[in-house]
Every structure is written in C-alpha cells, then in structure tokens.
MIDOKOL-641142 format. One record per atom (N, C-alpha, C, CB): residue in three letters; atom name; x, y, z. Coordinates in steps of 0.02 Angstrom, whole numbers, plus 50000, padded with zeros to 5 digits. Glycine has a CB too. Example, Ala and Ser with C-alpha at 12.3 -4.5 7.8 and 13.67 -1.06 7.14 Angstrom:
NODE     r    a      c1      c2      c3
NODE   ALA    N   50660   49716   50390
NODE   ALA   CA   50615   49775   50390
NODE   ALA    C   50660   49835   50390
NODE   ALA   CB   50565   49776   50452
NODE   SER    N   50642   49888   50354
NODE   SER   CA   50684   49947   50357
NODE   SER    C   50645   50002   50394
NODE   SER   CB   50704   49970   50286
//
This chain:
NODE     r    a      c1      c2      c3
NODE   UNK    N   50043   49940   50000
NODE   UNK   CA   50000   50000   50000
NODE   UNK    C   50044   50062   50000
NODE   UNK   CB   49952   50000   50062
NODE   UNK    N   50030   50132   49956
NODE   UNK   CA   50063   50175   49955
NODE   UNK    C   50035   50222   50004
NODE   UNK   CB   50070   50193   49895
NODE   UNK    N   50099   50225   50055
NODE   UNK   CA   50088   50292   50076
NODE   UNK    C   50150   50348   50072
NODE   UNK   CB   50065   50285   50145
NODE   UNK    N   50109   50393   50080
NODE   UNK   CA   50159   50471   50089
NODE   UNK    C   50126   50509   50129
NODE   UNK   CB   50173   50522   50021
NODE   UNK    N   50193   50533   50188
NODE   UNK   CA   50144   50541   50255
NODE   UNK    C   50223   50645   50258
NODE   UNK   CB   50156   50425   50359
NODE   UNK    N   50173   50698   50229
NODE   UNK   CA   50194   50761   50250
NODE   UNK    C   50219   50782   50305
NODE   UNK   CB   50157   50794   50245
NODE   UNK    N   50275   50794   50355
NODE   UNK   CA   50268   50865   50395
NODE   UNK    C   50327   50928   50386
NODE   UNK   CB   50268   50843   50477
NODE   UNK    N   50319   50956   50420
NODE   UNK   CA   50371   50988   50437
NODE   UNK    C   50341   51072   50417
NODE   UNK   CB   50441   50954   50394
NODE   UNK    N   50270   51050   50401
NODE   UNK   CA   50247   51129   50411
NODE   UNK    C   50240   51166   50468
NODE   UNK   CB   50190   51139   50388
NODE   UNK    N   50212   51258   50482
NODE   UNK   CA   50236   51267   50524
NODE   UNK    C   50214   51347   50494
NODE   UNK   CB   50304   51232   50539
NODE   UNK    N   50219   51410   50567
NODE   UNK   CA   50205   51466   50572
NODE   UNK    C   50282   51497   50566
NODE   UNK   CB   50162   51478   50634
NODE   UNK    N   50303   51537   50497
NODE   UNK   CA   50368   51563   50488
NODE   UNK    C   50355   51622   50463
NODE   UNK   CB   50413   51525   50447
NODE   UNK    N   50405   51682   50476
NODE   UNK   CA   50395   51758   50469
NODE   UNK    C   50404   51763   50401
NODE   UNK   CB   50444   51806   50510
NODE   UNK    N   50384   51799   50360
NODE   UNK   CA   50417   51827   50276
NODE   UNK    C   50491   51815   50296
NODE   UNK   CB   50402   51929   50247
NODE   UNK    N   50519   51801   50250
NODE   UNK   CA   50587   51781   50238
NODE   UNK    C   50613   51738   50265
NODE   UNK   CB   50624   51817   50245
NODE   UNK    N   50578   51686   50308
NODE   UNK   CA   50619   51626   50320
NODE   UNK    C   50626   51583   50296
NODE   UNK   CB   50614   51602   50356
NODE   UNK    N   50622   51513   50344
NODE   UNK   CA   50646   51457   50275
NODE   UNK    C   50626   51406   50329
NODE   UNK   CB   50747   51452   50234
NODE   UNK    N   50591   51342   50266
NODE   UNK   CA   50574   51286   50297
NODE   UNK    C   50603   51217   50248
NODE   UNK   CB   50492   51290   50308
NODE   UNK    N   50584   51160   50302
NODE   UNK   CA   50563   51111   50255
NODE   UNK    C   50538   51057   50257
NODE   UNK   CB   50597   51098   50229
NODE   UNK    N   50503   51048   50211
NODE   UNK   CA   50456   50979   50213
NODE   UNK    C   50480   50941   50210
NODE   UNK   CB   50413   50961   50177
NODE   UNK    N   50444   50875   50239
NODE   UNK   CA   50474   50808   50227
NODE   UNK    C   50390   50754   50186
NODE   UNK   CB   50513   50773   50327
NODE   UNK    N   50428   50702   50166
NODE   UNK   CA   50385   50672   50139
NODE   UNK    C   50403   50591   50149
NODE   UNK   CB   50381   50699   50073
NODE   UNK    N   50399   50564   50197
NODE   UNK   CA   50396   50496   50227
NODE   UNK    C   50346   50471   50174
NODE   UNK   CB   50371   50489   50312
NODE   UNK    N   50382   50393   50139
NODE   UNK   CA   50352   50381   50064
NODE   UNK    C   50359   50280   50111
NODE   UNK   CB   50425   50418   49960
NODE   UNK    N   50309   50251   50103
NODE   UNK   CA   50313   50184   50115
NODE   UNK    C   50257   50137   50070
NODE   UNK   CB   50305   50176   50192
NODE   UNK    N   50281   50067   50044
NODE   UNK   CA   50251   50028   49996
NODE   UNK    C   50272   50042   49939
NODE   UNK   CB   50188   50031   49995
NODE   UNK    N   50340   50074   49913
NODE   UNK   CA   50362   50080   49866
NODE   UNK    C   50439   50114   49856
NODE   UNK   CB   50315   50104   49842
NODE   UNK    N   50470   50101   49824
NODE   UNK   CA   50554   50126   49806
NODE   UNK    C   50535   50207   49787
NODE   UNK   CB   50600   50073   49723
NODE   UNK    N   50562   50265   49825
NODE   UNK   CA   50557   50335   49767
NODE   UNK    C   50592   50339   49741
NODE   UNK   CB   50553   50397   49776
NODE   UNK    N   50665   50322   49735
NODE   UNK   CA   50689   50326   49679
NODE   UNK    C   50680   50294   49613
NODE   UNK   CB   50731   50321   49692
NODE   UNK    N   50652   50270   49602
NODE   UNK   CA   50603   50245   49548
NODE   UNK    C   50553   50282   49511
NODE   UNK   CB   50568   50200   49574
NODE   UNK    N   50504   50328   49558
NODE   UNK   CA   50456   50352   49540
NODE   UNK    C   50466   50439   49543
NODE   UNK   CB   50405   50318   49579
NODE   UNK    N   50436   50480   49465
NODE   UNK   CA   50416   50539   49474
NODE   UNK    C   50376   50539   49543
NODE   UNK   CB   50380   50561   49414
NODE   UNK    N   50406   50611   49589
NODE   UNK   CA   50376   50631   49629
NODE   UNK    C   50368   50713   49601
NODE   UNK   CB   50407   50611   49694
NODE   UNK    N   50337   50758   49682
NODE   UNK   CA   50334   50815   49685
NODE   UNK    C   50285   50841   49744
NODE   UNK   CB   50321   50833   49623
NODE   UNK    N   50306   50929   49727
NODE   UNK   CA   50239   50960   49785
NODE   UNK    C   50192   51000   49742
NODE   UNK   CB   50268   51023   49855
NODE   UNK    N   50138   50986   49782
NODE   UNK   CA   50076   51048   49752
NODE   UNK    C   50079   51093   49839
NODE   UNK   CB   49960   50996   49722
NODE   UNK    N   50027   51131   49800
NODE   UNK   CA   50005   51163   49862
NODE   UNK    C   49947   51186   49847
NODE   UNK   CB   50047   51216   49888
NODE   UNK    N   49895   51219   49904
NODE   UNK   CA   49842   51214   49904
NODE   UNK    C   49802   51286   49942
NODE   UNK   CB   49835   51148   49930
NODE   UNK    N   49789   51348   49912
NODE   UNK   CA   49814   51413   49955
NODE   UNK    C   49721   51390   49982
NODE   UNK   CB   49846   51517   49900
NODE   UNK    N   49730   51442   50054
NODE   UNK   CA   49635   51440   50064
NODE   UNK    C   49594   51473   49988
NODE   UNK   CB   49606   51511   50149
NODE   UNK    N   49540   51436   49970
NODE   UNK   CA   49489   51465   49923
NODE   UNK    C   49510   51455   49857
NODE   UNK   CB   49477   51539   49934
NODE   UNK    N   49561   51424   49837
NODE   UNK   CA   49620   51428   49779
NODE   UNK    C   49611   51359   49761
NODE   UNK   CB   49704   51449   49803
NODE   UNK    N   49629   51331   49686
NODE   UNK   CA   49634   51252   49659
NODE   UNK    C   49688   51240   49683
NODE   UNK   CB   49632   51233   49582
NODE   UNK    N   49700   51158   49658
NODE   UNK   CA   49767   51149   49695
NODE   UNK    C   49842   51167   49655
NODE   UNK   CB   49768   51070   49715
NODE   UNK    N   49894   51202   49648
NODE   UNK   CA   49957   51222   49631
NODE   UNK    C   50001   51187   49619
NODE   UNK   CB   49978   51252   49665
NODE   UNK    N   50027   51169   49562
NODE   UNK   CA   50084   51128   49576
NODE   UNK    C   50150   51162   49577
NODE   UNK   CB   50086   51076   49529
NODE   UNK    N   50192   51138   49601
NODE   UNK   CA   50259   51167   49649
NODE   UNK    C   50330   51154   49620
NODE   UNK   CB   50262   51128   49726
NODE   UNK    N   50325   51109   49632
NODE   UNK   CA   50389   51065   49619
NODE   UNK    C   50393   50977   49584
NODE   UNK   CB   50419   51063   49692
NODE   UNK    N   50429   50969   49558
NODE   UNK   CA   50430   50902   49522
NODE   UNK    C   50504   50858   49503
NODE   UNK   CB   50395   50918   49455
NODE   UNK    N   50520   50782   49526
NODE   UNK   CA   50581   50768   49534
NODE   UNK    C   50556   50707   49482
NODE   UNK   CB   50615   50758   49614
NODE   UNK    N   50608   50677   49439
NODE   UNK   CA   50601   50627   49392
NODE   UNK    C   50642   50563   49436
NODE   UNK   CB   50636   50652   49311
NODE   UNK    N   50619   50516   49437
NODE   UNK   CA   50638   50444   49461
NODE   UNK    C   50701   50426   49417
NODE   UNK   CB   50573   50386   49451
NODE   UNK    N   50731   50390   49442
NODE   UNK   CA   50801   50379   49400
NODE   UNK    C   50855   50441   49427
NODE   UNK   CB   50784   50387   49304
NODE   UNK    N   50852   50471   49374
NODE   UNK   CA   50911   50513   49368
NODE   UNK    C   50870   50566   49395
NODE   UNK   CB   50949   50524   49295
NODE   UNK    N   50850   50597   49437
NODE   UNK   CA   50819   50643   49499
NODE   UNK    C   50820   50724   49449
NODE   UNK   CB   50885   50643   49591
NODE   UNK    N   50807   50719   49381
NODE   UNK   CA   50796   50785   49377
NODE   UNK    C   50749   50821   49407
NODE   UNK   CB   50791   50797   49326
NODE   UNK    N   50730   50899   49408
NODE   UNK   CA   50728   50932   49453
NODE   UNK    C   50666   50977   49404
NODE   UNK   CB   50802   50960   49482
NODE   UNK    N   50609   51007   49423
NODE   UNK   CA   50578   51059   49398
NODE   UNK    C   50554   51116   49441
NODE   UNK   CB   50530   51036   49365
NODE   UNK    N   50538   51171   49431
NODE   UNK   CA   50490   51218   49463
NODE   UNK    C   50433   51260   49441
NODE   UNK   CB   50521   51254   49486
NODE   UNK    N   50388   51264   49468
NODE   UNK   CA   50337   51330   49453
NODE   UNK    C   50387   51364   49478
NODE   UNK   CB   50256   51343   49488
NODE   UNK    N   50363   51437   49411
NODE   UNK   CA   50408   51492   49412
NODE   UNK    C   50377   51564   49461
NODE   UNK   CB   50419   51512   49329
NODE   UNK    N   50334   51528   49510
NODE   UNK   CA   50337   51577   49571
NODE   UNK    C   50374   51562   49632
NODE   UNK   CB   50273   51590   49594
NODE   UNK    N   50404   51481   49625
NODE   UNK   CA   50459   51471   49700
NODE   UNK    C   50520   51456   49648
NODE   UNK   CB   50439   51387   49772
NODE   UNK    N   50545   51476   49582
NODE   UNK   CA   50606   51454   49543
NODE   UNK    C   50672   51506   49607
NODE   UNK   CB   50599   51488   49432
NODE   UNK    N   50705   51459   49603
NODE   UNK   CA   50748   51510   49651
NODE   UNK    C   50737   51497   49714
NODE   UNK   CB   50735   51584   49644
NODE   UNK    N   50687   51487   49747
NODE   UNK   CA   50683   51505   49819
NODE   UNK    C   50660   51433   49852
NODE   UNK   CB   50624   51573   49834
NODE   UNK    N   50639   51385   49821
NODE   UNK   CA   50646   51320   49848
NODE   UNK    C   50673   51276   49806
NODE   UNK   CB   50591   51295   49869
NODE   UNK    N   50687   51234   49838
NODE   UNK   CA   50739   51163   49806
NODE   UNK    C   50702   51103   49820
NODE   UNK   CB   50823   51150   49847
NODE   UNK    N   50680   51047   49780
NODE   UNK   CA   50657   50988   49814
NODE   UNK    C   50717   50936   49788
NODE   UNK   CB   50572   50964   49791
NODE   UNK    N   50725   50874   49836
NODE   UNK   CA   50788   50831   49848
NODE   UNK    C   50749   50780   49894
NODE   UNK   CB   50861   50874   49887
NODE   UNK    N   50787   50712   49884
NODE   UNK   CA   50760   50658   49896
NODE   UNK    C   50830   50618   49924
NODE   UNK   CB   50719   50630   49831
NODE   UNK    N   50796   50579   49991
NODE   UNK   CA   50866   50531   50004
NODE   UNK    C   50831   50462   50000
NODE   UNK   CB   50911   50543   50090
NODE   UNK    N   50849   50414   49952
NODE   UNK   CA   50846   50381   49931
NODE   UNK    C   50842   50320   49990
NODE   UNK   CB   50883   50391   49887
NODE   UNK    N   50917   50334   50033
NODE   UNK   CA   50913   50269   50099
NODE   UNK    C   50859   50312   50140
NODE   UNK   CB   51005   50247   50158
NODE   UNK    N   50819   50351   50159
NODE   UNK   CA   50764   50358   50208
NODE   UNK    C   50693   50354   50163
NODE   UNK   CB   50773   50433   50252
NODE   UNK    N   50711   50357   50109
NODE   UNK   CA   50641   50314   50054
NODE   UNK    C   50602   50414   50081
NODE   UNK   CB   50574   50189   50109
NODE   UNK    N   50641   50464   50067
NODE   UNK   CA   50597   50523   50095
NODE   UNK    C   50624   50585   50044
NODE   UNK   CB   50614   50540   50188
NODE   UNK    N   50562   50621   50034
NODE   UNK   CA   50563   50662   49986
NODE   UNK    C   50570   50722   50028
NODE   UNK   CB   50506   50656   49939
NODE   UNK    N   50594   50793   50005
NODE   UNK   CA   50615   50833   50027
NODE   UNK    C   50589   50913   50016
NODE   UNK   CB   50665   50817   50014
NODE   UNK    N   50569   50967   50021
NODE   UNK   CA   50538   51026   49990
NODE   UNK    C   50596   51083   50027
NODE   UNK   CB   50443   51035   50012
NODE   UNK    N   50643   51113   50013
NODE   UNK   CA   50663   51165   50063
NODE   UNK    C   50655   51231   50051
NODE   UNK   CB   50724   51162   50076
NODE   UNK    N   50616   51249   50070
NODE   UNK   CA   50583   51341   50062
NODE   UNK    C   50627   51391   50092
NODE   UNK   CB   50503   51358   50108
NODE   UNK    N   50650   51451   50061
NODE   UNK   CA   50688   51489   50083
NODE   UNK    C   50651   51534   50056
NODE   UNK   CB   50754   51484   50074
NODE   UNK    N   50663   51610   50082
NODE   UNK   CA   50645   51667   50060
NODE   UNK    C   50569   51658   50057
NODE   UNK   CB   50680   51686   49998
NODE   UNK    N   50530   51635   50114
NODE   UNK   CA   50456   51645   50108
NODE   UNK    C   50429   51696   50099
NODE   UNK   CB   50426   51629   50150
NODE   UNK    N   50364   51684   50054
NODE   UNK   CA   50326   51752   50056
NODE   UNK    C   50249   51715   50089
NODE   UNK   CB   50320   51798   49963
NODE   UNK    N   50245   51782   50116
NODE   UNK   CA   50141   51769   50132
NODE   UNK    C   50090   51736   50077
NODE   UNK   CB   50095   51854   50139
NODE   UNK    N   50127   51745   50015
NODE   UNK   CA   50099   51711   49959
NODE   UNK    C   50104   51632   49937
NODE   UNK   CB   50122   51745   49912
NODE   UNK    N   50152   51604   49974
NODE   UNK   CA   50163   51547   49999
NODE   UNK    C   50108   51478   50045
NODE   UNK   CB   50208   51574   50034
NODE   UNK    N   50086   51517   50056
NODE   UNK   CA   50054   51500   50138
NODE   UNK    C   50001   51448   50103
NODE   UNK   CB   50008   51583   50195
NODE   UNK    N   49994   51405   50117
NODE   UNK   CA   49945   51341   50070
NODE   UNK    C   49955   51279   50133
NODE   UNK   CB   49993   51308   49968
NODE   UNK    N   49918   51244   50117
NODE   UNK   CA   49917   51169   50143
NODE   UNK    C   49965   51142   50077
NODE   UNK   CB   49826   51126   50150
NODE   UNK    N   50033   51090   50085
NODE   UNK   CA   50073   51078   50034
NODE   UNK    C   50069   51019   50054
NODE   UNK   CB   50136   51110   50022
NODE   UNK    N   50074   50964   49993
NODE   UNK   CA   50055   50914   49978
NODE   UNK    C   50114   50854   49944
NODE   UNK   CB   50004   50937   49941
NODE   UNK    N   50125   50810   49963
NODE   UNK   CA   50162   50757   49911
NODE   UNK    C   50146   50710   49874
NODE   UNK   CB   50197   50727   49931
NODE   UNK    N   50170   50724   49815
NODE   UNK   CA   50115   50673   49763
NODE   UNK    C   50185   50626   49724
NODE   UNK   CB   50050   50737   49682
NODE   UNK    N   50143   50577   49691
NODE   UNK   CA   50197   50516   49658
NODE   UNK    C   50160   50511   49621
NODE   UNK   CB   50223   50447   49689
NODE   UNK    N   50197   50493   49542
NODE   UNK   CA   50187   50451   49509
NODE   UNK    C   50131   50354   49489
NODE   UNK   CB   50238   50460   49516
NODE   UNK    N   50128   50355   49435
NODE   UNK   CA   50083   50276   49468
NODE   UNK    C   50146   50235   49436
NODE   UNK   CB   49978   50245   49425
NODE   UNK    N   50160   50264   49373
NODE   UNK   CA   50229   50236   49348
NODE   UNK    C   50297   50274   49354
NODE   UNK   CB   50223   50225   49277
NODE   UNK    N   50340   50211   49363
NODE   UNK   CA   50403   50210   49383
NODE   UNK    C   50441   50251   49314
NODE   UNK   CB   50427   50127   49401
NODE   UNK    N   50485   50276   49315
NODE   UNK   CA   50505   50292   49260
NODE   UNK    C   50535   50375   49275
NODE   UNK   CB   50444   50279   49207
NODE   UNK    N   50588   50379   49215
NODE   UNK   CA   50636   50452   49204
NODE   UNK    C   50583   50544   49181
NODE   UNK   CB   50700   50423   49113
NODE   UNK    N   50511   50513   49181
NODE   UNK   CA   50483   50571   49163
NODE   UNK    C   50477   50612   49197
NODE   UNK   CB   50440   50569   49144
NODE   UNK    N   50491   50706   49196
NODE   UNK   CA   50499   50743   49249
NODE   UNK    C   50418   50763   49277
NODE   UNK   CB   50547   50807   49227
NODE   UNK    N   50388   50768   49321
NODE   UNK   CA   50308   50780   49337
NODE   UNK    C   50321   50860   49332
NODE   UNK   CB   50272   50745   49426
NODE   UNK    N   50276   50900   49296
NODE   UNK   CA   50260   50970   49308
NODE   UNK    C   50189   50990   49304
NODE   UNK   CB   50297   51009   49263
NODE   UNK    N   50139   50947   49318
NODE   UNK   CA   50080   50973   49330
NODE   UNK    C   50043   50944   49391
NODE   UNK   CB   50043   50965   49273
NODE   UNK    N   49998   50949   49408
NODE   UNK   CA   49958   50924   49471
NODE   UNK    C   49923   50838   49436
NODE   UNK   CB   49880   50999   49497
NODE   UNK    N   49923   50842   49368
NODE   UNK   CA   49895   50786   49340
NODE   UNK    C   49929   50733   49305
NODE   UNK   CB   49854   50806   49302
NODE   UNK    N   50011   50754   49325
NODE   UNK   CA   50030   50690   49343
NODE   UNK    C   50043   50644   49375
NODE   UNK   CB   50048   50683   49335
NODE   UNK    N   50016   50667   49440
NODE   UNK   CA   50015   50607   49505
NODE   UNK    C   49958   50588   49518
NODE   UNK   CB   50039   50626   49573
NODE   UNK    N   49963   50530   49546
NODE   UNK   CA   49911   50490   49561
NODE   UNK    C   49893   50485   49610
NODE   UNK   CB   49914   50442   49548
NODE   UNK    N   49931   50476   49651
NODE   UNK   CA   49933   50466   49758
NODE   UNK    C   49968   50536   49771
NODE   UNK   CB   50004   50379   49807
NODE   UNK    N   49923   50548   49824
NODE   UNK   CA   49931   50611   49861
NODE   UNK    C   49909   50599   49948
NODE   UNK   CB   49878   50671   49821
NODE   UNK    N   49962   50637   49974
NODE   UNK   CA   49984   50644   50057
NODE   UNK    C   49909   50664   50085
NODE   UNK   CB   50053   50717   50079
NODE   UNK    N   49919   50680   50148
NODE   UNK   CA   49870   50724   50189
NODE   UNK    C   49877   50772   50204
NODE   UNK   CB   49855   50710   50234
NODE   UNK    N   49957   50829   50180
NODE   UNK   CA   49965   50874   50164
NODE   UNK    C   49995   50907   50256
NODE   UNK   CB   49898   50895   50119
NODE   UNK    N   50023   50966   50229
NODE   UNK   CA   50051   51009   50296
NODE   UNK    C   50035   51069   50280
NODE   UNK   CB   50130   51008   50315
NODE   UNK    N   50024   51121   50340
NODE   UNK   CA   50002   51156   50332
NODE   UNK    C   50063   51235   50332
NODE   UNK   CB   49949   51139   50372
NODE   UNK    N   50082   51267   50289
NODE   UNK   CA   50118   51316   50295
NODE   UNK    C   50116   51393   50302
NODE   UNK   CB   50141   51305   50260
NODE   UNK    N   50110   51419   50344
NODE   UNK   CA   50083   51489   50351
NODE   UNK    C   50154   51541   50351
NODE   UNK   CB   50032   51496   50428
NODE   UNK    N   50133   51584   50321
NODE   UNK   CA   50185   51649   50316
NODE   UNK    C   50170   51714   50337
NODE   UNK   CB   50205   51662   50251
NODE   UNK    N   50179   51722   50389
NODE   UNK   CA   50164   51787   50417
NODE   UNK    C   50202   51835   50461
NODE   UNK   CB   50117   51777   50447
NODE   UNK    N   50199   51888   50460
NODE   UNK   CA   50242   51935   50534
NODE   UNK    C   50195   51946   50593
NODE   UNK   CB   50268   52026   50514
//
C-alpha cells in the first residue's frame, strides 16, 4: 500500500525558510516521478515542484524558481521541499504526490500524480 505521510509545516515570518518532509512507504522513490503541490485557502490545487525517478531531475513553478529546492534521500525512502525566502503568498496546505509509473519522466503538473499525502500546513506571516 502507498503511503506518503507530509510534515514539517509550520508558522514562519516573511523571509524565512522551511522544510518539508515526505515519509514515502510501499514503494522505492527513487524509481518514481515525485513532487509538491500546494493548496492556498479558496484557491485550486498548485503545483510546485517536480523530481524525475532515476536520474532525479529537478523542475519548478516559476513563482518558487529560486527560492525552493526539492531533493530526495533515497536510503530514508523520503522526499524533501526546502523553502527559503518565504513570502505570505506561499502560505497553502502543501502536499506530496507520486507518480503511478516508475520511470525518468519529469512531473510538472498536478495531473501527473496519482497518490497524494494528507498534506502540511504552511503559514507565512509577521
């Protein structure tokens, strides 16, 4: 059974920095396209970030390009989100999603994952 279990959200001032984790069990991630969405109040859901299985290429929406990094450690089977330079525009419930197939394709939309977390909640405020 696949799970992917979010935390590491959290109440942080404009300009700090976080990061998610994404505890992944019932399956290898290095194998599988992963990534983050996010989910602002009243808003559809966003997609974020996107890592290709295999050879771990890397994508971004070009409103966190620059200011977060996602990275994966392979021996803790755990996916990674690290936010720097927050803005209030940030602030969403963020989410980890996978692939259904294994494979080198990079994910950059919300509709290429299949399984999705229970999400963390990230607020940005002073």
């Amino acid at each position: 059974e696949v799970q992917l279990v979010e935390s590491g959200g959290g109440l942080v001032q404009p300009g700090g920095s976080l990061r998610l984790s994404c505890v992944a069990s019932g399956f290898t991630i290095s194998r599988y396209g992963m990534g983050w969405a996010r989910q602002a109040p009243g808003k559809g859901l966003e997609w974020v970030s996107g890592i290709s299985g295999y050879s771990g290429s890397t994508t971004y929406a070009d409103s966190v390009k620059g200011r977060f990094a996602i990275s994966r450690d392979n021996a803790k089977n755990t996916l990674y989100l690290q936010m720097n330079s927050l803005k209030p525009e940030d602030t969403a419930v963020y989410y980890c999603g996978k692939r259904s197939r294994a494979g080198a394709y990079v994910p950059h939309s919300t509709k290429d994952y299949d399984d999705w977390g229970q999400g963390t909640q990230v607020t940005v405020s002073s």
